[in-house]
N, C-alpha and C positions, 0 to 999 in steps of 0.2 A: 966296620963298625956294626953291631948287632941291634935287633931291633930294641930289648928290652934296657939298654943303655939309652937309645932316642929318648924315649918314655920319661919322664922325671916320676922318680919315689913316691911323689905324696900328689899325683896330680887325682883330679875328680873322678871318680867310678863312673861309669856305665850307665845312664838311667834306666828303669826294668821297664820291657813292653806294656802297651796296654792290656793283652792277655794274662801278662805273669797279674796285676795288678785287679782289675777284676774277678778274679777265679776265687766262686764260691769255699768257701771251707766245709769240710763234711764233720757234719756234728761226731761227736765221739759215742761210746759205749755210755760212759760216765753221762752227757747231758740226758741222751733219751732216758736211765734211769732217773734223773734229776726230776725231769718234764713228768714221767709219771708220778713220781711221787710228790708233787706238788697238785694235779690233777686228781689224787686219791684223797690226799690233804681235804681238798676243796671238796670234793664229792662226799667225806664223811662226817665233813664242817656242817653239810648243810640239809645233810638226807632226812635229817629229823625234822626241819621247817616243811621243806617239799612235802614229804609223809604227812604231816600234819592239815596241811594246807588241801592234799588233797582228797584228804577222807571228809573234812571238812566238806570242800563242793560237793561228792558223791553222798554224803548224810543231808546236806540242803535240796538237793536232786532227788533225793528219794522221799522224803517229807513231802516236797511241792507237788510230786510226782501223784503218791498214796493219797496225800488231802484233796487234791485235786477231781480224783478218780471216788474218792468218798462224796463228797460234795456232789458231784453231777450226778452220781447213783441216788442220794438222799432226792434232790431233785427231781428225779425222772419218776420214785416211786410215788412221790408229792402228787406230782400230775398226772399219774395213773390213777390213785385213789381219784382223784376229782375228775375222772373222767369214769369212772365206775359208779363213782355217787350219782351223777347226774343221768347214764341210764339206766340207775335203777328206778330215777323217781320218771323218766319220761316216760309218757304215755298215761299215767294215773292223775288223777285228779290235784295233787299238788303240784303235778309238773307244767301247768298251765304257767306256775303262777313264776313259776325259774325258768331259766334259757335251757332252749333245747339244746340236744346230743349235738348238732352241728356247730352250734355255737361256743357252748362250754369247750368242745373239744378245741377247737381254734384259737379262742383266748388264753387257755390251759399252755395249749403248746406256745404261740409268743410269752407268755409269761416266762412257762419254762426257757423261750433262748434267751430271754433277756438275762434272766436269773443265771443261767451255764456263762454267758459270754462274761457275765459281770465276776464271777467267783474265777474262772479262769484265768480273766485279765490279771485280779486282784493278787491270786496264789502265785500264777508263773512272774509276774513284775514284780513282786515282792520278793522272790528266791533270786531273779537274776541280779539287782541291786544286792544280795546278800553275797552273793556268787565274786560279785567285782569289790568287794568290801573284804572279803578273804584275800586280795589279791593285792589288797594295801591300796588301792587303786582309791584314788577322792572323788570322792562324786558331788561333792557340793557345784564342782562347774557341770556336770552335767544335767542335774537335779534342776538347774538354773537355766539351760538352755531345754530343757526339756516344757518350762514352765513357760518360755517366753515362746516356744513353738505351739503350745497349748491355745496362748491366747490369743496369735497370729492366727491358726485353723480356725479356733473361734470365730474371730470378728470374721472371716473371711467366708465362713459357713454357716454364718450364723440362722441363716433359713432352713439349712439343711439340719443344725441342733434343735432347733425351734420344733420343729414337723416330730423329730423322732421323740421327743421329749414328753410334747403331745400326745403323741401315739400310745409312748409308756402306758400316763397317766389316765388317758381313756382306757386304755383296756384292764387295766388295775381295778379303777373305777366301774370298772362292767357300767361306762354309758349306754352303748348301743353294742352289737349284736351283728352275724348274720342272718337275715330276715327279718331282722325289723324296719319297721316302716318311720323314716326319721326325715328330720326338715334343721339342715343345718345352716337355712340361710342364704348361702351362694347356689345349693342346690335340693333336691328333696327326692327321696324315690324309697326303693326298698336293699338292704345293705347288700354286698355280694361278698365284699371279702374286706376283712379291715388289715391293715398292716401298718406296720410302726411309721412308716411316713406317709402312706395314701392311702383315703379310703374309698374303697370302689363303691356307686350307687348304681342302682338299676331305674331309668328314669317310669315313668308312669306310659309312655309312648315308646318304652324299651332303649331308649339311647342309655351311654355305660358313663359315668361321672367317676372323673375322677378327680378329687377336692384333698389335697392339702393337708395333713392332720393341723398342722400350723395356721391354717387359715381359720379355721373352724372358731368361728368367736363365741356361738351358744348353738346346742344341741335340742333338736324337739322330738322325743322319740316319743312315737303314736303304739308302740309295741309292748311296752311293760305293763306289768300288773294287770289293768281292766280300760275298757273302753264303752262308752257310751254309744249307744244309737240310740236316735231322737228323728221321732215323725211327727208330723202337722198335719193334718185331717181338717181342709177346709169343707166346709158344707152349711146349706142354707140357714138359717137364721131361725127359720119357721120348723125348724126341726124335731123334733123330743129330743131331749138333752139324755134323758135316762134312758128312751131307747137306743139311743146314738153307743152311750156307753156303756150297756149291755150287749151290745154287738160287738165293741171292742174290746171289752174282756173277753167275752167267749171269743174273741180271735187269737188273743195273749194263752190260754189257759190251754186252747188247742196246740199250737203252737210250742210251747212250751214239754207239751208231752211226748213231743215227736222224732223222729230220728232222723237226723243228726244235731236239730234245732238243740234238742234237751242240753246237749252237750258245750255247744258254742253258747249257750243263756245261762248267765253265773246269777241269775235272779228274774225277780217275773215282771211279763212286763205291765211298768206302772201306767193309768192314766193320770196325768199332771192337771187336768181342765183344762178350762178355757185360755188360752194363750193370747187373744185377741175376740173382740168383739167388734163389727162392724155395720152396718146398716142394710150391705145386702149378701154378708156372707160373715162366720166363726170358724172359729180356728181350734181345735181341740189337739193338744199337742200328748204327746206316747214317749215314751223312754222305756230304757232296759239296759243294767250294767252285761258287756257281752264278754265274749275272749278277745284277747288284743289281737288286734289285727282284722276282726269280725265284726267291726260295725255295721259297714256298707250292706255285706252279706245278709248282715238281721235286716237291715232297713229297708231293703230290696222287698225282701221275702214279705216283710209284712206288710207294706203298702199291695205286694200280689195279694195278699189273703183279704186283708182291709179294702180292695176296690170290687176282688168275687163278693164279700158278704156285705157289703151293700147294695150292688145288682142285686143279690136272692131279697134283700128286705124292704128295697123300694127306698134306699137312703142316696140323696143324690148328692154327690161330690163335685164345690163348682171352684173355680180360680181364674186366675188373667183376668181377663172383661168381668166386670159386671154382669151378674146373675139376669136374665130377665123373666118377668113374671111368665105364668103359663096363659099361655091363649093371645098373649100381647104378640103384636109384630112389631119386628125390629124398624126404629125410628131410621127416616132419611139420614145418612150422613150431611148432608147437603141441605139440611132446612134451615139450620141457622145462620146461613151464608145468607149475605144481602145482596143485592141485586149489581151489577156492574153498573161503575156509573158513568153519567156522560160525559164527565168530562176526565175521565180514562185519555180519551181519543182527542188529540189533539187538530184531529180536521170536523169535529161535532161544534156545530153553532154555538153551543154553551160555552166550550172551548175558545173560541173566536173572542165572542162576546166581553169572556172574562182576561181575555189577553192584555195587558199592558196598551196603551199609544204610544207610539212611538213620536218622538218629540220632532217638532220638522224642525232640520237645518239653516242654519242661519249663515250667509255670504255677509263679507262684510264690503 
């Protein structure tokens, strides 16, 4: 009996290995043309959007880029002229009445960074928002978190916007200065360096302050414009008034003529009169508008000249105590004091005397 006779005709085939059953199929000639030309398809569908899109970013980029670069030029030439202008007038007789070369220069240049960081901020954030807008990209949610981040640094900073903010508006303002002599309150000295959140003080005994532009609630600058000195000239009573003040002008008049006095005196100096009247001494008060910063300097100087030209004239200059007459001796401290008394001491007969009785004790 043979084997294919066992077998029945119609019985079940074979099932195929896992190998025949897995095995990749290899694309044909036909597909890989298919695949490119669907990939050509798509690449010529769309090269006109692309193109578009990205001359687009490259013409925003290059705008932001040129205005950018235009604007900080305009800027820098801005605060070159005003830094020319101001040493053309230093040194001459108007430039007393403007901030020196150190100072113009310093606030010129903060202004200038404020002014470059602000235009930079402004051009380049304004083209990248432009940039993700060609991109079909929505910004309204980011536009949104960007505002909610703003007010979160805010509140969180808000000392630190406060100070810079400050800072701006003082130097904008031209309040104070390098070298001016200012009293802002918490502190007072002569300025060293201002910057948009601190401003450095140099104290009067050389310590270095540094105050807060934020804190600063009113400013008192002793440096602009003109400054006042003002002297008091006490002397006796019994004096010549006309001579007194004829020695003071010819001290003002001299003064006045001299080098480098002429210079620091924007006017002559006045005598005001009598300031006070007393019984054993007058008060003749002196002023003079001077350069800022030069009061002390004048008032120094003429109290020197004003205490020489009354020694030459026999005018005598008296204060503190009480004048005393010539030829008098000075009275005992000690006379108007009364005598100790006796009954200070509590072991003095008086003492005794005046003591209380003590009540006798009663037993019952």
């Amino acid at each position: 009996m043979s084997l294919s006779a066992a077998l029945p005709a119609d019985g079940p085939s074979p099932s195929p290995s896992p190998s025949q059953t897995t095995a990749p199929t290899v694309p044909t000639l036909q597909d890989a043309q298919e695949s490119a030309s669907n990939a050509a398809g798509w690449v010529e569908e769309n090269w006109s959007t692309w193109l578009a899109i990205g001359l687009q970013v490259l013409l925003i980029a290059v705008i932001a880029v040129v205005l950018r670069m235009a604007v900080r030029r305009a800027i820098t030439k801005l605060i070159d002229r005003m830094n020319r202008t101001a040493q053309a007038v230093d040194g001459t007789a108007i430039g007393g009445l403007l901030v020196n070369v150190e100072r113009r220069r310093q606030r010129s240049q903060a202004i200038g960074s404020v002014l470059r960081s602000v235009a930079s901020f402004v051009i380049l954030g304004t083209a990248a928002l432009m940039i993700l807008g060609t991109f079909q990209i929505n910004l309204a949610p980011l536009l949104a978190s960007a505002g909610v981040a703003g007010v979160a640094i805010g509140f969180g900073a808000r000392n630190l916007v406060t100070d810079f903010l400050s800072g701006v508006f003082m130097i904008l303002e031209d309040q104070y200065g390098v070298g001016d002599q200012i009293d802002v309150g918490v502190a007072s000295g002569e300025v060293v360096e201002v910057g948009l959140r601190v401003t450095k003080l140099r104290g009067d005994n050389g310590e270095i302050w540094y105050v807060r532009n934020g804190e600063v609630k009113r400013v008192g600058n002793l440096s602009q414009g003109w400054a006042t000195a003002g002297v008091d000239v006490t002397v006796r009573p019994s004096e010549d008034l006309d001579h007194v003040k004829a020695v003071l002008a010819q001290v003002g008049d001299t003064m006045g003529k001299e080098e480098p006095w002429n210079e620091m005196l924007w006017g002559p100096v006045e005598i005001l009169g009598l300031d006070s009247l007393l019984l054993d001494s007058m008060v003749v008060r002196l002023t003079a508008k001077t350069m800022p910063g030069k009061s002390l300097t004048i008032e120094r100087e003429l109290r020197w000249r004003i205490k020489r030209a009354f020694d030459a004239e026999g005018i005598r200059i008296v204060g503190g105590l009480p004048a005393q007459p010539d030829g008098e001796a000075e009275s005992d401290p000690t006379a108007g004091m009364a005598p100790p008394s006796a009954y200070a001491s509590t072991t003095s007969p008086q003492s005794a005397a005046a003591s209380p009785l003590t009540p006798p004790s009663t037993t019952k």
